[in-house]
N, C-alpha and C positions, 0 to 999 in steps of 0.2 A: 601690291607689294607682298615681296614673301620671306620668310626667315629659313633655315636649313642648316641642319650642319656643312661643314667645307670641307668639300673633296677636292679641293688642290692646297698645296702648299706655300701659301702664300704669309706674308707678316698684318697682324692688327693696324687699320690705317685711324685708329684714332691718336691723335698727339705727336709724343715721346715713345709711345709704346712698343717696345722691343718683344713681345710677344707672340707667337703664331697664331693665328687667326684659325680658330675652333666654329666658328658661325658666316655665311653672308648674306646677306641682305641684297634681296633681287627687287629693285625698281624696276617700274614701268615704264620705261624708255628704254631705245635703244644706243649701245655705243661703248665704249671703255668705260664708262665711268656711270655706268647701270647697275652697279654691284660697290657695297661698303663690306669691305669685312672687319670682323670682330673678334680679339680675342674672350671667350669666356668671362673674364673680368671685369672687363670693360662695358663687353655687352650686361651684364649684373649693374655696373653703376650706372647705366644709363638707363635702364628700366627702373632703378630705383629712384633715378631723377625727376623719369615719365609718371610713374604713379603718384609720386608728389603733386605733380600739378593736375594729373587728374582725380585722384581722390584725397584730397588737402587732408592732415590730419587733425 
């Protein structure tokens, strides 16, 4: 798995989220649906999510 900023123009598929997607997320597989993008924001709450559960406070 890999992270990157995005070099195309595409919108954040997390949610509601009306924002253009600043990051995307390369899975290891192949096909359409091998890549999540992420606006900035988003990608931020969901790493603040992730370190919740990995480093409990």
């Amino acid at each position: 798995m890999q992270l990157e900023k995005s070099t195309v123009k595409v919108m954040c598929e997390i949610g509601a989220c009306k924002n253009h997607a600043a990051y995307t997320v390369h899975i290891a597989r192949v096909g359409i649906r091998s890549r999540i993008h992420f606006c900035a924001g988003c990608l931020a709450e969901l790493g603040a999510l992730i370190n919740k559960i990995i480093k409990p406070d």
